[in-house]
C-alpha positions as CSV (number, residue, x, y, z in Angstrom):
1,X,135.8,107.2,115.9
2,X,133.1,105.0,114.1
3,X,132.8,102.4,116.2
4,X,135.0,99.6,118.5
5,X,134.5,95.7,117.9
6,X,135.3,93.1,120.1
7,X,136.1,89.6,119.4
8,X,133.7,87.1,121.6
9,X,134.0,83.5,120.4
10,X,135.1,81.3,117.4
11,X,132.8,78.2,116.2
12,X,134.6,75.8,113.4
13,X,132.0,74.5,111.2
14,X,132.5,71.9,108.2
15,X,130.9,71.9,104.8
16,X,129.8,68.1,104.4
17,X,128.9,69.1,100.2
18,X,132.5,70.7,98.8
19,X,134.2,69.7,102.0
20,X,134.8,73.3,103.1
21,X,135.4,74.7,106.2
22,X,133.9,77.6,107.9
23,X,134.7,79.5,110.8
24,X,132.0,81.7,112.7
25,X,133.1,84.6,114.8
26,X,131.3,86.3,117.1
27,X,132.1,90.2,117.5
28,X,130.7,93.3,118.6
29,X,130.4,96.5,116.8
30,X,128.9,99.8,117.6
31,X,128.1,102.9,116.0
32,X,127.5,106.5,116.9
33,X,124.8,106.4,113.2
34,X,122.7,103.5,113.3
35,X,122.4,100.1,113.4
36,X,123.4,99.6,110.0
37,X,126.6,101.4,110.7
38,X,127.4,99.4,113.6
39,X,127.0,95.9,111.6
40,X,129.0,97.9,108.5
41,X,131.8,98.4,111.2
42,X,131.8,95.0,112.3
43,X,132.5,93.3,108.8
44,X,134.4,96.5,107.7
45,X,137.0,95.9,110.6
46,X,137.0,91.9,110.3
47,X,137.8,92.1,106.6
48,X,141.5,93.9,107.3
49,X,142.1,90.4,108.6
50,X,139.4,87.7,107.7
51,X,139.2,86.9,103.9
52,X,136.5,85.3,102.1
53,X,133.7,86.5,104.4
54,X,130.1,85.0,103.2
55,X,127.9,86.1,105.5
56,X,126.9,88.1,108.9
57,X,124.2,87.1,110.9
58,X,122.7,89.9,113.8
59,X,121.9,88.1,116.4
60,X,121.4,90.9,119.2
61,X,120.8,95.1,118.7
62,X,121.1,97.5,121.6
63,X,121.0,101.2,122.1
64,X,122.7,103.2,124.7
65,X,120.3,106.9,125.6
66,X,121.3,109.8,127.3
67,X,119.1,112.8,128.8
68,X,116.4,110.9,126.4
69,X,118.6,110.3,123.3
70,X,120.3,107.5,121.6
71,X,124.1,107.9,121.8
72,X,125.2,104.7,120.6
73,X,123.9,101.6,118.6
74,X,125.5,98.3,118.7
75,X,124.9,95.0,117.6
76,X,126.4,91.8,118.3
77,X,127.6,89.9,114.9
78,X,128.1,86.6,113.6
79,X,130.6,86.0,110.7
80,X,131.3,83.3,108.6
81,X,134.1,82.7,106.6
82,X,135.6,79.8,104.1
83,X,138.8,78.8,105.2
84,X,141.8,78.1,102.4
């Protein structure tokens, strides 16, 4: 498995230049790799349902460690994404 993601929160936002609208989604991701896997996870796994993703934002990093290792890296993500 490369990673889980979890859906947190949604935050509308509107574009006052084009009159676009944006949605931002909080998820977590994680990542048996790295920390760049775990954020690749997160907007790997929201694109087979979000289109027209601009952006992710990392707001948070963590690290789970076992007998003095790192087992797992996760990160918790903001995406935002134009809405049609």
């Amino acid at each position: 498995m490369f990673g889980t993601i979890s859906f947190l929160r949604t935050f509308n936002f509107t574009k006052k230049k084009s009159m676009s609208i944006v949605k931002v989604i909080e998820v977590i991701a994680s990542s048996e790799k790295s920390f760049d896997d775990a954020v690749k996870n997160a907007v790997t796994e929201v694109s087979k349902t979000v289109r027209n993703i601009d952006s992710v934002y990392v707001q948070d990093l963590k690290a789970h460690v076992k007998d003095g290792k790192i087992t797992t890296y996760g990160c918790i993500c903001k995406l935002s994404f134009r809405v049609d």
